[in-house]
C-alpha positions in Angstrom: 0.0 0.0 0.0 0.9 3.6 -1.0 0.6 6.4 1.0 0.9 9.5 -0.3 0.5 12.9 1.4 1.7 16.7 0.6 1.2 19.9 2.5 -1.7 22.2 1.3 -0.4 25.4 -0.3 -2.3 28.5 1.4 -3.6 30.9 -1.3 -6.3 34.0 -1.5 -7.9 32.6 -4.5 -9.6 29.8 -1.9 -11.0 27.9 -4.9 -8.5 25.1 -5.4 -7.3 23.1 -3.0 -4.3 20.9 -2.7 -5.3 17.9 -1.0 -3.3 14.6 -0.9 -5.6 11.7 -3.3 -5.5 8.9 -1.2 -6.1 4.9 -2.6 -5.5 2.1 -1.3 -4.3 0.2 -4.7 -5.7 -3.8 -5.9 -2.7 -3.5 -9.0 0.9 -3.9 -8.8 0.9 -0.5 -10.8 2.8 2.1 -9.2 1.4 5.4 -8.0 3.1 9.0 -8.8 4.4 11.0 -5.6 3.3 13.9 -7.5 0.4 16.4 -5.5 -2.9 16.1 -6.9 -5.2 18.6 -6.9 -9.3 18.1 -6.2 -10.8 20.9 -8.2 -14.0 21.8 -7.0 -16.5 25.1 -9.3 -18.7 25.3 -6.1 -17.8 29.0 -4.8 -17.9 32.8 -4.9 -15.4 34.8 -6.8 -14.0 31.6 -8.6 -10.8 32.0 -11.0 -12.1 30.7 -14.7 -11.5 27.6 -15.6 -8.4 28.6 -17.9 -6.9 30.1 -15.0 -7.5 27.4 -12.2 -5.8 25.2 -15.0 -3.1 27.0 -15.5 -1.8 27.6 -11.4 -2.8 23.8 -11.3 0.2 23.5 -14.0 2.3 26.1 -12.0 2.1 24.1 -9.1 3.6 21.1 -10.8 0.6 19.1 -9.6 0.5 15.3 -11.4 -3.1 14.8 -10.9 -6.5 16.7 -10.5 -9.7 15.7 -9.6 -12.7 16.9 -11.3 -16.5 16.5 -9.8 -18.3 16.0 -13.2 -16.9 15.9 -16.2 -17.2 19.6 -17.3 -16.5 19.7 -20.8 -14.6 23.3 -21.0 -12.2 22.0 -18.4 -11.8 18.6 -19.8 -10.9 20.2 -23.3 -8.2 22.4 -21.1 -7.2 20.1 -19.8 -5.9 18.2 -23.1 -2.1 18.2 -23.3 -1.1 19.2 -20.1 0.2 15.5 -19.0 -2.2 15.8 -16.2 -3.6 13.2 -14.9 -7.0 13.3 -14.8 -10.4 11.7 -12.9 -13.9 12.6 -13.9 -17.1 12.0 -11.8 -20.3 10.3 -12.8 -23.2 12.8 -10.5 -24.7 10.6 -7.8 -28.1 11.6 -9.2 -27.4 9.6 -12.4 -26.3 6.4 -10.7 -29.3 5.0 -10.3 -30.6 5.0 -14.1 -26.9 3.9 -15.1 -27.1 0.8 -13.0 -30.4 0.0 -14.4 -29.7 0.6 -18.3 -26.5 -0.7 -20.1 -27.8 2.0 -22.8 -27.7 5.0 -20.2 -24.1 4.1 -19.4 -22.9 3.6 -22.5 -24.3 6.8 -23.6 -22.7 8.5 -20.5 -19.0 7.3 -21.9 -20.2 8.5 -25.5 -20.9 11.8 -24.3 -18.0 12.4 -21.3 -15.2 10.6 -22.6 -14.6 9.6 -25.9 -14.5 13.3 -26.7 -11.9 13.9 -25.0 -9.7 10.8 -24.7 -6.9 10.1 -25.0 -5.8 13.8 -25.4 -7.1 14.5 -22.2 -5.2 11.6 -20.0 -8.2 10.8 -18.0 -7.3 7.4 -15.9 -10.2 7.4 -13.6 -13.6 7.4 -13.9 -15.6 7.8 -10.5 -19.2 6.8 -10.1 -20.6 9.1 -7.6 -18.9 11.4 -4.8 -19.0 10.2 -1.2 -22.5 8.0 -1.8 -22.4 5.7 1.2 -22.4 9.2 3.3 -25.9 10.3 2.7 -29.1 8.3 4.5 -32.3 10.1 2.8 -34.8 6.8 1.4 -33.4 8.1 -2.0 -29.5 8.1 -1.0 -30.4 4.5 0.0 -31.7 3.3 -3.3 -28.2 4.3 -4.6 -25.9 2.4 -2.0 -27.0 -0.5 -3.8 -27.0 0.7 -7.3 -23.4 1.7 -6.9 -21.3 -1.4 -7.7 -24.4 -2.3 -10.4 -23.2 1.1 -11.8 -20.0 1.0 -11.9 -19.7 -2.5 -13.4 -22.0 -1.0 -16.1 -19.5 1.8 -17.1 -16.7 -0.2 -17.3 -18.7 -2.3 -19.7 -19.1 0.6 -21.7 -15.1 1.5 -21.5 -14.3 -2.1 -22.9 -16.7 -2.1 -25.5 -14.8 0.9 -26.8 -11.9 -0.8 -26.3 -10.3 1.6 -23.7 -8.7 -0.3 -21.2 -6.5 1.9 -19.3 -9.2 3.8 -17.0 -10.0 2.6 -13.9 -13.7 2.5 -12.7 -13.7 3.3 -8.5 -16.1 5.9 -6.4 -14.4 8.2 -3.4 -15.8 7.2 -0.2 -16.0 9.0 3.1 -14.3 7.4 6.8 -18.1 7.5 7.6 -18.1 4.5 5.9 -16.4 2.9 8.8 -19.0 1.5 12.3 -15.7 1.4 14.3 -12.6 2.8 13.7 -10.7 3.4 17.0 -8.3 1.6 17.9 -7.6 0.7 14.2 -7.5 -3.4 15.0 -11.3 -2.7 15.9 -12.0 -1.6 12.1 -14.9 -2.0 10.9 -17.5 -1.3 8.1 -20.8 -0.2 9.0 -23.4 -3.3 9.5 -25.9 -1.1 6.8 -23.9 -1.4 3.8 -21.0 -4.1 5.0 -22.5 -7.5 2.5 -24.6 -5.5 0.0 -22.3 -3.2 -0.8 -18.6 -3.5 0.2 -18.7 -6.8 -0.6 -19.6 -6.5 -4.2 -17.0 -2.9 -4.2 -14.1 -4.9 -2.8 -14.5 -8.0 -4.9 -15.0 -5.8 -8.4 -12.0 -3.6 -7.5 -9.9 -6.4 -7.3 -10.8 -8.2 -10.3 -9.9 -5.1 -12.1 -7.1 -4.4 -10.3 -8.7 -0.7 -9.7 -8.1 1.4 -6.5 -10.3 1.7 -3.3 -10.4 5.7 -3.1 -10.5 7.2 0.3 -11.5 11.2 1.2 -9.6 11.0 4.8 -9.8 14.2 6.5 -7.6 14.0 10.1 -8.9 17.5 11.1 -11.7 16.4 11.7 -11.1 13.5 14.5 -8.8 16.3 15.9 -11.3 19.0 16.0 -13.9 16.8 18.1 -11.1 15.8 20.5 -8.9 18.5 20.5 -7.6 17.8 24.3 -7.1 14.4 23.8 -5.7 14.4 20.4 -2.6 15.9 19.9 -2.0 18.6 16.9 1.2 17.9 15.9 0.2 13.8 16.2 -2.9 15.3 13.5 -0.4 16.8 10.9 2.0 14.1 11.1 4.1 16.8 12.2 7.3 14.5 14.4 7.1 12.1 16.8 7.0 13.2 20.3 3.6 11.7 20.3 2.6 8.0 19.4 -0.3 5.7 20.1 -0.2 1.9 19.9 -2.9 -0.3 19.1 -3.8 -2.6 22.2 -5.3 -5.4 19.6 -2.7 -5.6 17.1 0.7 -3.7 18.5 0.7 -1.4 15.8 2.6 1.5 17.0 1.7 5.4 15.3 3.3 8.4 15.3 0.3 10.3 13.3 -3.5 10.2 12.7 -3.5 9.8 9.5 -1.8 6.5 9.2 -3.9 5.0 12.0 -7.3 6.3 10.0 -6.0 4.4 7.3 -5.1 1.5 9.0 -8.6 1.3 10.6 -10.1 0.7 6.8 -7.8 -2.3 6.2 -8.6 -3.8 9.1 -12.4 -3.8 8.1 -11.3 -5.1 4.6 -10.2 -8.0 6.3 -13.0 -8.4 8.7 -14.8 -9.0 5.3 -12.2 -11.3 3.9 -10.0 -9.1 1.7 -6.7 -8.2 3.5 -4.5 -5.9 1.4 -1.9 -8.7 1.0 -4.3 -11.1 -1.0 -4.2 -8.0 -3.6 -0.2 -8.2 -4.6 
């Protein structure tokens, strides 16, 4: 497992932020240290698309992360040797799972235009899904893997082989996460839906993609938490895991940690993915 992290880079423009992408990876493929860059057009006072694109190329960033896939930036996107994931909305999921026709039309119309001169590598069904709990957000916990397995249909039928199919999911995914031995996936979506997400991101040797935020553990236990233990900022501090001896000296590795122990609660340790 990879794990790659870089500092976020302060600026008054507020719009673009540089966040470490986090997967844990099913392939032998190997991952580029380079930042990358989740690029968000919810806002006030945004920069234009041009100009987000070009300080994301100032900043030497390797990757960005788009939440749709906004044709403009795609298309400025092409020939800048970014890296680039695009984002299927979570309100189309459910008709994609239930229509091989819908999906393939999705790819039609989001990708093929732009690939391969825009290096697109991912393709992300839905943002966070297992996160919202409305009768709705339900239906589409268990259209997700349906959906994605549809896409990637699509992708082979046109022949492109070299983007991966995954969806971003939230720590809130997790029942139990402290200490990490204790691990564990909620009981509401554990066999209906990571089941199915674990077992078709291995067999195509995808990437489980993790939004992992240690502010916010932090911010809700400030006084028992230690700051510098939060930013992975030295050592001074370290917790070890009573159930497995795992010793830590930051959050953020412990947060992860907590995840793979609930993969193998369901069966899939990491090491049966090398």
């Amino acid at each position: 497992m990879d794990k790659h992290t870089s500092g976020n880079k302060a600026t008054e423009m507020g719009v673009i932020n540089a966040l470490f992408l986090l997967s844990l990876t099913f392939s032998n493929g190997q991952i580029s240290s380079n930042i990358g860059i989740c690029y968000g057009q919810l806002g006030n006072n945004l920069l234009s698309p041009y100009q987000s694109i070009e300080f994301i190329n100032s900043m030497k960033a390797g990757r960005v992360k788009i939440y749709d896939a906004n044709p403009e930036v795609l298309k400025l996107l092409a020939g800048t040797g970014l890296h680039v994931s695009i984002m299927v909305p979570n309100n189309e999921i459910s008709n994609i799972a239930s229509n091989q026709t819908l999906a393939n039309q999705w790819v039609r119309n989001n990708v093929v235009p732009h690939y391969p001169q825009t290096m697109i590598r991912f393709l992300l069904v839905g943002n966070e899904v297992l996160s919202y709990s409305s009768d709705q957000d339900r239906e589409n916990w268990f259209n997700l893997v349906p959906a994605m397995r549809r896409i990637r249909a699509s992708l082979k039928s046109l022949n492109i082989r070299n983007i991966k199919v995954g969806t971003p999911l939230a720590m809130d995914v997790l029942q139990s996460s402290f200490p990490p031995s204790n691990g564990m996936f909620r009981s509401d979506v554990s066999e209906r839906v990571m089941v199915p997400l674990l077992h078709f991101l291995n067999v195509t040797k995808s990437f489980f993609f993790l939004d992992v935020y240690p502010y916010f553990p932090w911010s809700a236990d400030p006084n028992h938490i230690s700051l510098d233990y939060a930013l992975s900022r030295g050592t001074r501090f370290t917790y070890t895991d009573p159930g497995s001896g795992l010793r830590y000296t930051n959050l953020l590795d412990q947060m992860l940690d907590s995840v793979i122990f609930a993969m193998t609660k369901l069966g899939t340790p990491m090491s049966s993915f090398r």
